[in-house]
C-alpha positions in Angstrom: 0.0 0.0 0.0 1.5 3.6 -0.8 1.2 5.6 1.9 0.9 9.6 1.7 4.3 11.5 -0.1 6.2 13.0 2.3 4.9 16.5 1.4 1.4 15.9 2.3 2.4 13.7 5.6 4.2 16.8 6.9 0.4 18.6 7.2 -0.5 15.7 9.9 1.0 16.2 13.6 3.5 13.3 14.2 1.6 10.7 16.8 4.0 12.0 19.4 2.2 9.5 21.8 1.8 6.6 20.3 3.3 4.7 23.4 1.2 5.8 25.6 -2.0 4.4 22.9 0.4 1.1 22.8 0.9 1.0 26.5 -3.4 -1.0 26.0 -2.3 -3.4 23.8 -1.2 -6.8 24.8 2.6 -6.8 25.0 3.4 -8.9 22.1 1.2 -6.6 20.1 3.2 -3.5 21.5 6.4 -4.6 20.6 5.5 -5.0 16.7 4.0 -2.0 16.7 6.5 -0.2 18.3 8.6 -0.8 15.4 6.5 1.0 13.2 8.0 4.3 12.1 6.8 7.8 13.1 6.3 8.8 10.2 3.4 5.6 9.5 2.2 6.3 12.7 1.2 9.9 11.6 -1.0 8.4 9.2 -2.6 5.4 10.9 -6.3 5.4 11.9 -7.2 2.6 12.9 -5.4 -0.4 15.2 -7.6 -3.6 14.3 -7.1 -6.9 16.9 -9.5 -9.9 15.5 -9.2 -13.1 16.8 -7.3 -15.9 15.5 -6.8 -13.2 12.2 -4.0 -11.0 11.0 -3.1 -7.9 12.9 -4.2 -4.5 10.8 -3.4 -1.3 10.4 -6.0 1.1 9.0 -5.5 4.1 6.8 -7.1 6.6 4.7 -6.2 5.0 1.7 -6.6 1.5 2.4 -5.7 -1.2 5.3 -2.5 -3.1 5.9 -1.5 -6.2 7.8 1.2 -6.3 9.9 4.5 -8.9 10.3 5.6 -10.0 13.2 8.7 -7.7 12.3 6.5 -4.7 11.7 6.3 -4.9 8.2 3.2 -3.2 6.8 1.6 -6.6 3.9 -0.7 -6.1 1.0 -1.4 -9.7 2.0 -2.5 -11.8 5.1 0.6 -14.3 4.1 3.2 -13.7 6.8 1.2 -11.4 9.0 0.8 -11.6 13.0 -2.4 -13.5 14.3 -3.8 -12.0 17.3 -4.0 -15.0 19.5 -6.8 -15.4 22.2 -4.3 -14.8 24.9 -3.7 -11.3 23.2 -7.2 -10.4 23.3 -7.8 -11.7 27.2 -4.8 -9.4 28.1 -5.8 -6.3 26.1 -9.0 -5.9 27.4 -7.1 -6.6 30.9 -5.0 -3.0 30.2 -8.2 -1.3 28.9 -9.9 -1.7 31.4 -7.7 -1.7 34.5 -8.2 -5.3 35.0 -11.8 -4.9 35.6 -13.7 -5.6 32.9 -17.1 -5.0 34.5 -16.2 -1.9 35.2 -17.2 -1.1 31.8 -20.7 -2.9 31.9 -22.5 0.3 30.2 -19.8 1.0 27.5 -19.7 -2.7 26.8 -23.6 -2.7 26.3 -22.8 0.4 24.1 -20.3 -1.4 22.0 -17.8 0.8 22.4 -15.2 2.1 25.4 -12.5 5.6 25.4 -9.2 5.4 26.5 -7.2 8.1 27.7 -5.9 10.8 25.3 -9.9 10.1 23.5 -9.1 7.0 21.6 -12.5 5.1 20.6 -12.3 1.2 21.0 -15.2 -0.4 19.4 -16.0 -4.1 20.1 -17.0 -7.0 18.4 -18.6 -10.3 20.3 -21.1 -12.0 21.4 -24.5 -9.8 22.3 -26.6 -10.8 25.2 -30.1 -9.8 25.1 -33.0 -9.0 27.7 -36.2 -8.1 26.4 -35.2 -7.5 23.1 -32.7 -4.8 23.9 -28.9 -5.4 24.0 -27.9 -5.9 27.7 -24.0 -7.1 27.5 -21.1 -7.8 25.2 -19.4 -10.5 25.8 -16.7 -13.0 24.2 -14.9 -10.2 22.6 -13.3 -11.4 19.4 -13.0 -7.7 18.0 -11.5 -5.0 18.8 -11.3 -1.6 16.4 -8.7 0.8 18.4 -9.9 4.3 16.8 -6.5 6.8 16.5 -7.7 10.0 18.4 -6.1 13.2 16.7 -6.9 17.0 17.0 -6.1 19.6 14.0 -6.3 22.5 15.2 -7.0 25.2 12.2 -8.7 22.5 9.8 -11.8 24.3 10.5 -10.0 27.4 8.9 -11.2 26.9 5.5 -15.1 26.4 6.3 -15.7 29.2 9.0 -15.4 32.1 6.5 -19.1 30.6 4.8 -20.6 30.1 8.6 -20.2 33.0 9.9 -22.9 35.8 9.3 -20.6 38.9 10.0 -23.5 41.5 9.9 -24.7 39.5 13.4 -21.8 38.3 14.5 -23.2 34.9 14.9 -23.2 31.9 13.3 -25.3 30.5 10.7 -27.3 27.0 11.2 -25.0 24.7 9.5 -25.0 20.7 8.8 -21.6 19.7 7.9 -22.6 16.2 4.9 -19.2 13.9 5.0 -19.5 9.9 3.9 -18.0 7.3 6.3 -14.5 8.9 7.4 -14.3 11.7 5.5 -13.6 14.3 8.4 -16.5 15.3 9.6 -16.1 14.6 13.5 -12.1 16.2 13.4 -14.1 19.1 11.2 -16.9 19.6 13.8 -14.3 19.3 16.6 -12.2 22.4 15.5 -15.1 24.5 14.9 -16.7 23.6 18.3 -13.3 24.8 19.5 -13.4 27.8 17.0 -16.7 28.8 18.2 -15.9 28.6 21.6 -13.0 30.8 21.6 -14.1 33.3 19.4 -12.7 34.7 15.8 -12.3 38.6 16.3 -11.3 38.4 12.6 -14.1 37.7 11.4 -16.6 39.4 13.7 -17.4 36.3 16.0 -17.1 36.7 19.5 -17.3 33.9 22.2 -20.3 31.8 22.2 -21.2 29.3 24.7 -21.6 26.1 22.8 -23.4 23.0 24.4 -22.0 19.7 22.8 -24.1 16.4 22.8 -21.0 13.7 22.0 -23.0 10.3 22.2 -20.6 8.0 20.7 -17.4 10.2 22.9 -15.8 10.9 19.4 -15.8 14.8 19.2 -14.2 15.5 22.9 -12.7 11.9 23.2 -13.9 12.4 27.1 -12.0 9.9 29.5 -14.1 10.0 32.7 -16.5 12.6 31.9 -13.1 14.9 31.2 -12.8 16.1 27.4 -9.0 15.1 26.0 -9.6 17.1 23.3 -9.0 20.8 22.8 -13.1 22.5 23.4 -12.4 25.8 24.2 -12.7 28.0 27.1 -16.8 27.7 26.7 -17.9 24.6 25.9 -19.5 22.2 28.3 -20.2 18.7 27.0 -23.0 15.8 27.8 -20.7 12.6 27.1 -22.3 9.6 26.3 -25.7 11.2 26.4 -28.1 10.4 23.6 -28.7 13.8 21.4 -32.2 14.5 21.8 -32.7 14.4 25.0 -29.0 16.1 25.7 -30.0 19.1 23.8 -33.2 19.4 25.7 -31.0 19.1 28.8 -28.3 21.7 27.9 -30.9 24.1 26.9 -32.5 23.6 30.1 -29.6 23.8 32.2 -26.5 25.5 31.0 -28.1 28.4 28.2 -26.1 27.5 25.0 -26.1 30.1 22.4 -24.7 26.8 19.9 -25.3 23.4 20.4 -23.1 21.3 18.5 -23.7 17.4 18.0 -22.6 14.3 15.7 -24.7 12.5 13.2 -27.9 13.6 13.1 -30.4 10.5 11.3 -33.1 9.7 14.4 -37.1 11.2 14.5 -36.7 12.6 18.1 -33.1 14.2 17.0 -34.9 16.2 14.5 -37.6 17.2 17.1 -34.9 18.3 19.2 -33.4 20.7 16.8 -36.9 22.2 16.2 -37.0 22.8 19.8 -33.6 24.2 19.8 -34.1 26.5 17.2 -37.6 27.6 19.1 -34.7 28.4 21.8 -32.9 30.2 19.7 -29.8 28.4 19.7 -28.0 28.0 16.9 -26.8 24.5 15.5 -24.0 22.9 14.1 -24.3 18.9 13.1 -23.4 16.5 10.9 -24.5 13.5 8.9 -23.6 10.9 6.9 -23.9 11.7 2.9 -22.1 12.1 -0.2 -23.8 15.2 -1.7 -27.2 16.6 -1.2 -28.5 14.7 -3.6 -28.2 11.9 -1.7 -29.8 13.3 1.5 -32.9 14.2 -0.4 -33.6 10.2 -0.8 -33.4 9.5 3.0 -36.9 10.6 4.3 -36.2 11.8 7.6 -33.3 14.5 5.6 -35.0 15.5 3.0 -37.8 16.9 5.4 -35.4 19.1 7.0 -33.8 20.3 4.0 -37.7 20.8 2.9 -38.2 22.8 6.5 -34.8 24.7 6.0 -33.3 24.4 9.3 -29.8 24.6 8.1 -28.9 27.8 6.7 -25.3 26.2 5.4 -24.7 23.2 4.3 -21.1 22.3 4.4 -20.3 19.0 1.8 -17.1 17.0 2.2 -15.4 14.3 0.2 -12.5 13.0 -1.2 -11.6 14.4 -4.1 -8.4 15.9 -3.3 -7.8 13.7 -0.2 -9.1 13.0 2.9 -11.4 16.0 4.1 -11.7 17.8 0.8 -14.1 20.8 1.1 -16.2 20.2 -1.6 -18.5 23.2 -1.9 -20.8 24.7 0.4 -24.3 25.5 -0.4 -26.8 28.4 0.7 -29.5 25.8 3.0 -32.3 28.4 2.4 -31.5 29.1 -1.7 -29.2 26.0 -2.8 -27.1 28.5 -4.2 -23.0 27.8 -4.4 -20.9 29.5 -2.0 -18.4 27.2 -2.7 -18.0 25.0 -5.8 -14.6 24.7 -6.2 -13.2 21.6 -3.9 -10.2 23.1 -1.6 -8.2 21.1 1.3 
């Protein structure tokens, strides 16, 4: 697999703490990984442990076994098999030896580490009434590479910002499966909270729902992730009802939340518009187009919540900033892709 030329990997921050993510991983596990250069580390996104299969490596352009030596394969010949023993003792590490300790973020599928890296799970799913109750054999583990870029919200807050009211405008950010929306969302969050006197935003209090602990990467209830000065966050709090609790509660002037797609998230964002909040969200999509055939979408691009809609893709890597379109008109602001 090619990896990124050297130009573009020097616009990523080196994984200066890699050992630290290793330090969860069962031993024979860190010491092939640890071989692995910094410069591969700065691109790697995922850490995939499977039972009885080949150690992985994920990245933007593609995946990538591992040798024992710390070779990154095209091919599973040669590559490390995660043994059960490896499993039993990672989960050990990640969760202090305790494994129950983590009864509700087992149930949920996934756990955080320090530093705000995701771990989603793979097992066997224990039922009670119909509802998912515990996760147990784990077979599956998807270690999620928690990264902040600061300024990668640079290019997108010119086209939010209404400068004649020095607020934002309602904006949903549309990004397929890994495209950047989260790490987009997360800067601007930040962004927002501190202010940009340059262009004619001041300070707003933002309320952030992060359900799925992606946006702050929160390690027990504290974000790991750079927020700004006035954000405070519901982790692990489903988005409907969080908004109606922040609203409540804390007086957001801009509630921010991830991946908008349920009925009672939609009636939430009625109600915090009622409020007079302004939002910021994202979902999954690869143009507009797309939304429009998803029921539940194309009613609220028919209502015209969002007054930007923010599209990005891949067309010139990772993160591309594909256009950005007028939510009340459908008029381009943007139809030129920039990174």
């Amino acid at each position: 697999m090619d990896l990124l030329p050297l130009a573009d990997r020097e616009t990523r921050p080196a994984f200066q703490d890699f050992r630290q993510l290793l330090s969860f991983l069962a031993p024979p596990i860190q010491d092939i990984l640890a071989r692995i250069t910094p410069e591969v580390w700065s691109q790697v996104e995922e850490i995939r442990l499977r039972q009885d299969r080949p150690l992985m490596l994920g990245f933007s352009q593609g995946d990538a076994f591992v040798s024992p030596r710390g070779e990154l394969m095209a091919t599973t010949h040669g590559a490390y098999l995660v043994s059960a023993a490896d499993m039993k003792r990672t989960l050990q590490l990640m969760s202090n030896c305790s494994i129950y300790s983590l009864e509700e973020e087992l149930r949920q599928g996934f756990i955080t580490l320090p530093g705000g890296h995701r771990v989603g799970l793979a097992g066997k799913v224990v039922l009670e009434g119909g509802r998912v109750r515990a996760l147990k054999y784990i077979t599956g583990l998807n270690v999620r590479v928690a990264r902040e870029l600061p300024g990668v919200a640079d290019k997108v807050m010119p086209y939010v910002i209404n400068r004649e009211e020095g607020n934002l405008y309602h904006t949903l950010i549309v990004s397929p499966p890994r495209g950047g929306k989260t790490t987009l969302l997360r800067d601007m969050v930040r962004q927002i909270s501190w202010g940009i006197p340059a262009l004619g935003l001041p300070g707003r209090r933002v309320g952030l729902v992060d359900e799925r602990s992606e946006i702050g990467g929160s390690y027990a209830g504290v974000p790991q992730k750079d927020l700004g000065p006035r954000t405070d966050i519901l982790d692990g709090c489903p988005k409907a009802e969080g908004m109606m609790m922040l609203i409540r509660s804390m007086s957001p002037q801009v509630i921010a939340t991830d991946e908008l797609g349920q009925e009672e998230d939609v009636a939430a964002l009625e109600e915090a518009l009622h409020a007079g909040v302004k939002l910021v969200t994202t979902v999954h999509g690869h143009s507009l187009a797309a939304l429009k055939q998803r029921p539940l979408l194309a009613r609220i691009l028919d209502q015209k919540i969002f007054e930007r809609i923010v599209i990005l893709g891949f067309s010139l890597g990772v993160g591309t900033l594909e256009g950005v379109v007028d939510g009340r008109t459908y008029s381009a602001l943007l139809a030129k892709p920039i990174r």
